[in-house]
C-alpha positions in Angstrom: 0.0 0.0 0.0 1.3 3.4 -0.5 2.1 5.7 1.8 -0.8 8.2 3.1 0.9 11.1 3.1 1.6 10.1 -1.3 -2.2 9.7 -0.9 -2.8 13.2 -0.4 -3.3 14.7 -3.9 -5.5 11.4 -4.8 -7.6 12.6 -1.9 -8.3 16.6 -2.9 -9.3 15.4 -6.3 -11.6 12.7 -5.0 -13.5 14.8 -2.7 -15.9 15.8 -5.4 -19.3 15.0 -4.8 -19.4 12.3 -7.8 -16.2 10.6 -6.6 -17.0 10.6 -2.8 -18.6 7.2 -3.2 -15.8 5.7 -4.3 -13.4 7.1 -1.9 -15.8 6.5 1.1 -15.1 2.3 -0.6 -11.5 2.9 -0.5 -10.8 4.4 2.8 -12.7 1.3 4.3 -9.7 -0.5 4.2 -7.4 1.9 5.6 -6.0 2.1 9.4 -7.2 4.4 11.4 -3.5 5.8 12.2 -3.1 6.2 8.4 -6.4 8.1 7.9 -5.5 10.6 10.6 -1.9 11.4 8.7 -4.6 11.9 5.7 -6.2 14.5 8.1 -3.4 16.1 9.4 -2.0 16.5 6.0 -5.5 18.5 4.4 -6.6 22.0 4.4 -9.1 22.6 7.9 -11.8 22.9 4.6 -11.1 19.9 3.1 -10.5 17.8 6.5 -13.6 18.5 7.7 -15.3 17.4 3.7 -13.0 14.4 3.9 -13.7 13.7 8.0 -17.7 13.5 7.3 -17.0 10.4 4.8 -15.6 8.2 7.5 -17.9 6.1 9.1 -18.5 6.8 12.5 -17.1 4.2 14.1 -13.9 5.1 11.7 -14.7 9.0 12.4 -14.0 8.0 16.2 -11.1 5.4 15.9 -9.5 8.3 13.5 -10.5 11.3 16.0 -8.6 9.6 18.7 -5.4 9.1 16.9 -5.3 12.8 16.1 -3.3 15.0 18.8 -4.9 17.5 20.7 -4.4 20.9 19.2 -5.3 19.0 15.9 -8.8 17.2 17.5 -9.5 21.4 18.8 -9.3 22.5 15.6 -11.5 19.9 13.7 -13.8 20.1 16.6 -14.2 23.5 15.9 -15.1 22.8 12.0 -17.6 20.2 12.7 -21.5 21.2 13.5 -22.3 21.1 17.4 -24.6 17.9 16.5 -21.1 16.0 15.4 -19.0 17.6 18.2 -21.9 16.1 20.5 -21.5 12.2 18.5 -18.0 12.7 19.2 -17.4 13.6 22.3 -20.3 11.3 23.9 -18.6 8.0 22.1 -14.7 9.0 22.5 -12.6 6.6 25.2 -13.4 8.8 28.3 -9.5 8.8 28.9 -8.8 10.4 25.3 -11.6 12.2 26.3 -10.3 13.7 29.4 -6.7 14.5 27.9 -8.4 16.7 25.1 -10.5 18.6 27.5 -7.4 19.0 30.2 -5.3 20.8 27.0 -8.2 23.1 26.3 -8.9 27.1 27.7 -11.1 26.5 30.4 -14.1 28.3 28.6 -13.7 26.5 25.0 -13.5 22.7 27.6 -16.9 24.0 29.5 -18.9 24.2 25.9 -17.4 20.8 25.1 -18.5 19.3 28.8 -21.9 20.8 27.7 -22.4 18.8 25.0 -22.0 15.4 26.7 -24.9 13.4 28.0 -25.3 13.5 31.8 -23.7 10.4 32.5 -20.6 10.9 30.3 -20.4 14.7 31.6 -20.3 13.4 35.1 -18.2 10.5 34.6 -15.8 13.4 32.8 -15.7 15.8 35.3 -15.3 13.2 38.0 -11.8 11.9 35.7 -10.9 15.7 35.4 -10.7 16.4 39.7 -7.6 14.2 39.7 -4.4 15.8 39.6 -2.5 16.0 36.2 0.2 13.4 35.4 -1.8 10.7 37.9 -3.1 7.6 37.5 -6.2 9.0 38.2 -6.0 11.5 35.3 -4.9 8.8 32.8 -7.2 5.9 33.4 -10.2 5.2 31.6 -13.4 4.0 33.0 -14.2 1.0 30.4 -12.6 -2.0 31.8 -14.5 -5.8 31.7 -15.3 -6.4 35.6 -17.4 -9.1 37.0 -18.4 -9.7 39.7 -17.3 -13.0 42.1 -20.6 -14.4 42.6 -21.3 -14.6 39.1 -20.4 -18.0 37.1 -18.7 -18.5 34.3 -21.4 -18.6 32.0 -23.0 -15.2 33.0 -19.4 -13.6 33.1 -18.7 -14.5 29.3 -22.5 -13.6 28.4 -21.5 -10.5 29.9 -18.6 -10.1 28.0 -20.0 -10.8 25.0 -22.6 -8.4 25.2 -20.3 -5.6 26.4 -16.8 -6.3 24.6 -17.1 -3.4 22.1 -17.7 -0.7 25.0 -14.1 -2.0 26.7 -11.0 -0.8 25.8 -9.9 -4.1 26.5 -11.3 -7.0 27.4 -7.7 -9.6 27.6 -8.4 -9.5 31.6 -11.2 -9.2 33.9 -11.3 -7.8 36.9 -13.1 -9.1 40.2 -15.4 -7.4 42.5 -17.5 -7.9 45.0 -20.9 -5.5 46.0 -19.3 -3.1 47.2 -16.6 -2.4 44.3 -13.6 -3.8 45.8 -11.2 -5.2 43.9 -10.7 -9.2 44.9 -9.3 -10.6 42.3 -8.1 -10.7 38.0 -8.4 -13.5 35.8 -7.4 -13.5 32.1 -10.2 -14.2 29.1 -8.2 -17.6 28.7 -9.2 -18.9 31.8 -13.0 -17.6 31.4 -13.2 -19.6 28.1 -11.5 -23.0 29.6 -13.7 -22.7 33.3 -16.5 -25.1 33.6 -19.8 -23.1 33.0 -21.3 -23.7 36.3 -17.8 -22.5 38.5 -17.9 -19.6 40.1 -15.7 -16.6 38.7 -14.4 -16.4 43.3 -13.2 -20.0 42.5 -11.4 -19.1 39.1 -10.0 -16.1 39.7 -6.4 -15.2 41.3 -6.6 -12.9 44.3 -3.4 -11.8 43.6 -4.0 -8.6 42.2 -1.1 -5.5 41.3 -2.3 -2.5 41.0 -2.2 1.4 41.5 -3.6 4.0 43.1 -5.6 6.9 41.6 -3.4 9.7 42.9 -0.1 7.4 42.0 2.3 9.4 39.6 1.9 8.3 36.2 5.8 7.7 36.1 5.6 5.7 39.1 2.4 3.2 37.1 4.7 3.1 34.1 7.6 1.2 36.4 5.2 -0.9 37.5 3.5 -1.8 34.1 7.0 -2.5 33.1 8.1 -4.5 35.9 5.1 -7.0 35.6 5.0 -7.2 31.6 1.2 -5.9 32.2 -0.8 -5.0 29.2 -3.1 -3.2 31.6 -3.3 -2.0 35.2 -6.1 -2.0 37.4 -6.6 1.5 39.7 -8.5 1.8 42.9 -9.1 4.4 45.3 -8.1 4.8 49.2 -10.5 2.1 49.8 -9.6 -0.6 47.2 -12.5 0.0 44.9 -12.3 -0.1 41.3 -12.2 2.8 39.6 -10.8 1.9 35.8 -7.9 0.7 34.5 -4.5 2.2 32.8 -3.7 0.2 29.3 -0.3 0.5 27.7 -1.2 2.7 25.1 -1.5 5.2 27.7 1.9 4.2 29.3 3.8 4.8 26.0 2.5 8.1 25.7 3.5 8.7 29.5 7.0 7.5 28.8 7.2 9.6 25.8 6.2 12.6 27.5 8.3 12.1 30.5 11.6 11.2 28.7 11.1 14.1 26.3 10.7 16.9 29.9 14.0 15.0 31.0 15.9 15.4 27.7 14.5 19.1 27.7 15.4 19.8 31.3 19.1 18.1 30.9 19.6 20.5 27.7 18.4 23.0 30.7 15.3 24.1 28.6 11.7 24.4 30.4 9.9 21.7 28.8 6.6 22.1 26.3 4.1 19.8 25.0 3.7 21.6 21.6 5.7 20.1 18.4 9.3 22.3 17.8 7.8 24.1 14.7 4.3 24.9 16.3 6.4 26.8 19.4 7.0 30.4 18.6 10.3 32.1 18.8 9.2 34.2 22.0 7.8 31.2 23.7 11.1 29.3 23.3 13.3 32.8 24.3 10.8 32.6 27.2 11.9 28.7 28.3 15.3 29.2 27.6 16.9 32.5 28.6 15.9 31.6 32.9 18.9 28.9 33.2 21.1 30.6 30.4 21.0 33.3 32.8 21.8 30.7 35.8 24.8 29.7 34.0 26.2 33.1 32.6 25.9 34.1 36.7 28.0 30.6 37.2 30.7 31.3 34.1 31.2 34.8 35.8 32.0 33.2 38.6 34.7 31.2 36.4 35.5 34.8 35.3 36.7 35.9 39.0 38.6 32.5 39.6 40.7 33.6 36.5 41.4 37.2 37.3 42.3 35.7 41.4 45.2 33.5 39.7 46.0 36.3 37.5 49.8 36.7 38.8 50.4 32.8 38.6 48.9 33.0 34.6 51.5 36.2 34.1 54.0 34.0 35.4 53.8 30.4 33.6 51.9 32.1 30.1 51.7 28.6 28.9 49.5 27.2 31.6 46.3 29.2 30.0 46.6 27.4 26.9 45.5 24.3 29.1 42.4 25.6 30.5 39.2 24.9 27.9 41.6 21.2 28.0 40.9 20.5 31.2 37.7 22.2 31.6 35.8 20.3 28.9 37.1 17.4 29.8 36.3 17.5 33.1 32.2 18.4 32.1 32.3 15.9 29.4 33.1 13.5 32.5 30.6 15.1 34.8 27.9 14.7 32.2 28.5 11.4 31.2 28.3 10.2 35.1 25.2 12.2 35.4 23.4 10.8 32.7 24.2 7.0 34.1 22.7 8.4 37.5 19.4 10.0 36.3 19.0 6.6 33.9 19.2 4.5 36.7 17.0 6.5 39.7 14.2 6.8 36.5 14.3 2.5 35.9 14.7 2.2 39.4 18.2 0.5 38.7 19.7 2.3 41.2 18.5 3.9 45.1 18.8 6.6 46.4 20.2 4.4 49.5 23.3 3.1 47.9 24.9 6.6 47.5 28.4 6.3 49.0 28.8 2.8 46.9 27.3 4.8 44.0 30.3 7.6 44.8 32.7 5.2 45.9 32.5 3.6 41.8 32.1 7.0 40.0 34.7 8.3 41.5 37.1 5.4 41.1 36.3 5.6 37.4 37.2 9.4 37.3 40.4 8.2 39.0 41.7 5.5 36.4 39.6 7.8 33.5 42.0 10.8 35.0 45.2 8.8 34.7 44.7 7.7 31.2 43.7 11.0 30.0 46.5 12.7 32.2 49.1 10.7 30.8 48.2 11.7 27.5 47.5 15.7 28.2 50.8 15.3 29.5 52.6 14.2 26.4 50.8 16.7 24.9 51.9 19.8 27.3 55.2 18.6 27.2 55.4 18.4 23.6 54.0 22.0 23.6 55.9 23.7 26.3 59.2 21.5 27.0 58.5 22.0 30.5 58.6 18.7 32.6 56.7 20.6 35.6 54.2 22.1 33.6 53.6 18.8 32.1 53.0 17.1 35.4 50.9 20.1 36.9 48.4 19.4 33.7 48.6 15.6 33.9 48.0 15.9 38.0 45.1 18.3 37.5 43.7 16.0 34.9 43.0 13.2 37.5 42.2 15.3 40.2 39.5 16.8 38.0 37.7 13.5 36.6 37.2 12.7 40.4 35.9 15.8 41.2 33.8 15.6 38.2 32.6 12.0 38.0 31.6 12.5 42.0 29.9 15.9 41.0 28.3 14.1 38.2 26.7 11.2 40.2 26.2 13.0 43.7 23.7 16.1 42.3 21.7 13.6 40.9 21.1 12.0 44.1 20.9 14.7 46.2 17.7 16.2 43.8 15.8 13.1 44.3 15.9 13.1 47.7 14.7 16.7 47.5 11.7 15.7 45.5 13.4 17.2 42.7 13.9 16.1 39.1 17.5 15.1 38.9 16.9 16.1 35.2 18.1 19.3 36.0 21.4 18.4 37.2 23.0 17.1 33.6 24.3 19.1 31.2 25.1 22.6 31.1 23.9 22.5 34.5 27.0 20.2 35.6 29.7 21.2 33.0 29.1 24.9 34.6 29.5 23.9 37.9 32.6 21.5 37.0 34.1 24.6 35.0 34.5 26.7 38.1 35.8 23.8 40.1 38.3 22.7 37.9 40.3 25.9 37.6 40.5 25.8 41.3 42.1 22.5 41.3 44.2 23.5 38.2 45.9 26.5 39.3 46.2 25.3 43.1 47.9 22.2 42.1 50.4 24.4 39.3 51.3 26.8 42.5 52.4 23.8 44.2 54.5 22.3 41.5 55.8 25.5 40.0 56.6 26.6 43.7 54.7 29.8 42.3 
């Protein structure tokens, strides 16, 4: 099949009344992920020509795959009537994500349009707090209850399968909502009709709670290979399930805010090209200011060691050597840290082992790398003291860096903080500063200066 965005031109000219037919045929076959590229890739006139084609089960499947600012736009293309069809049969989790991302006026005229039992069911999902379990979970799960056989449980199922957004597992209750048990569709099929689903099902149950951090469901939908997690309140009722569609979405979002916040930028939910300049002057220029205040500070270390610099010339040609090298080591370290606190790999706990390794790693990096500035400085200057002042601030400074690099990390987590922050720029400024101490200490010593 060829690609949809190829597709496009075939499209415009077949949205002519006397071809629609035929392109309504065509687009039968197509997946729903492929249709919404199709949308993306029209004029607002014709998407909304082209978007009243689809079926409406394909018009919902398609509506869904479509990202938010693109599903506010369409939305406000389409008639109230088909806002209303859309919005009433949307996953209420997709649901709740589009209204969340809207002005608070423009999300109140969409609430408006729901049924009564959809609005309440949406505004109930919209109290929790953003970026919870709570907030990403939809209410269409396949529950049953334990006094039910088998039978009536895959009757059930049967009747209700196209309203879940998954149906691979069931979940157990009993009158009062709690959650007792799971069992998968396999062992619904293979149970004797007459057992009773309490007599089937595993009480063993993993699952979240509504006000868990989404980050924190992800690990644990990761750790147990689950397609699906079930959520419950305070009390252990069931209140919906995450799936791990949702998850990948949560991992996307949250590794993209971590690679934004180690390049030291605040991070946004809008695609690079849709951000205007002034918006991305506006999440920028805070740290860049951070880290000029911190390269002044490198600026007064300099002029402080300005007599030993008039004296030995040739030890300033040494500085952005030692000084990149060093943050290049910091980062690096840093990086390894933040991977392992966000996989759980590595806790908080372990810290002085954690140190301990980094910065016995900075101390064999700095005696490879030393021997080799060294050569290097010799070559250069001819001076055997120079030469070993470079080489013995070299070491000193991939400790100092590596141990940098892995300690901020920690020390942020265990403030509640994203250790996001503490990579990059963040580290090589800090490392900058602290490396010219070390260097210019350690050449007074040797150079009896």
């Amino acid at each position: 099949m060829r690609q949809p965005s190829f597709l496009i031109p075939d499209i415009r000219e077949m949205l002519v009344p006397e071809k629609q037919k035929e392109l309504q045929e065509a687009l039968e076959e197509f997946h729903p992920v492929d249709i919404a590229e199709i949308v993306v890739g029209l004029e607002p006139e014709e998407q909304v020509s082209f978007f009243r084609l689809l079926a409406k089960d394909q018009q919902i499947a398609v509506f869904e795959e479509l990202d938010q600012e693109e599903q506010s736009a369409l939305l406000s293309s389409l008639t109230k009537e088909h806002c209303r069809e859309l919005l009433n049969d949307m996953s209420t989790d997709n649901r709740v994500d589009l209204l969340q991302d809207l002005p608070e006026e423009i999300a109140g005229r969409l609430l408006a349009c729901l049924s009564e039992s959809e609005r309440k069911l949406t505004e109930k999902l919209l109290k929790y707090k953003p970026n919870t379990a709570g907030a990403i979970m939809t209410t269409e799960l396949a529950g049953v209850r334990g006094h039910m056989t088998a039978e009536q449980s895959l009757q059930l199922i049967r009747d209700t399968a196209l309203l879940k957004e998954t149906i691979y597992y069931l979940y157990v209750t009993d009158d009062q909502n709690h959650l007792t048990g799971i069992l998968s569709l396999r062992d619904l099929v293979v149970a004797k009709p007459e057992q009773l689903i309490q007599d089937v099902a595993s009480p063993y149950v993993i699952s979240v709670t509504v006000d868990q951090d989404q980050e924190e469901v992800a690990k644990v939908m990761e750790k147990y290979d689950f397609i699906a997690v079930p959520v419950v309140d305070e009390e252990g009722k069931l209140q919906g399930i995450i799936t791990i569609d949702d998850v990948v979405d949560v991992m996307k979002k949250e590794s993209t805010e971590d690679i934004h916040k180690m390049a030291a930028i605040m991070p946004h939910e809008e695609e690079y090209l849709e951000v205007s300049p002034w918006a991305m002057v506006q999440k920028r220029i805070g740290w860049l200011v951070v880290f000029l205040l911190l390269e002044m500070v490198t600026g007064s270390v300099l002029r402080n060691y300005q007599t030993t610099i008039d004296s030995v010339i040739m030890l300033a040609f040494f500085i952005p050597l030692l000084i990149g090298t060093g943050g290049n080591a910091g980062t690096q370290s840093a990086t390894l840290i933040i991977r392992g606190l966000a996989t759980g790999e590595l806790k908080p706990n372990r810290i002085f082992k954690i140190i301990w390794k980094e910065g016995f790693v900075g101390f064999v990096l700095g005696l490879a790398l030393g021997c080799l500035a060294g050569l290097r400085t010799y070559w250069m200057s001819g001076d055997l003291l120079i030469a070993g002042a470079v080489s013995c601030a070299m070491v000193a400074t991939l400790v100092m860096a590596t141990v940098t690099g892995s300690l901020f990390p920690i020390l942020l987590y265990r403030l509640k903080l994203d250790p996001a922050v503490a990579a990059g720029p963040f580290i090589a400024s800090v490392v900058d500063v602290t490396a010219l101490l070390i260097y210019f200490e350690i050449a007074r010593a040797i150079l009896h200066l």
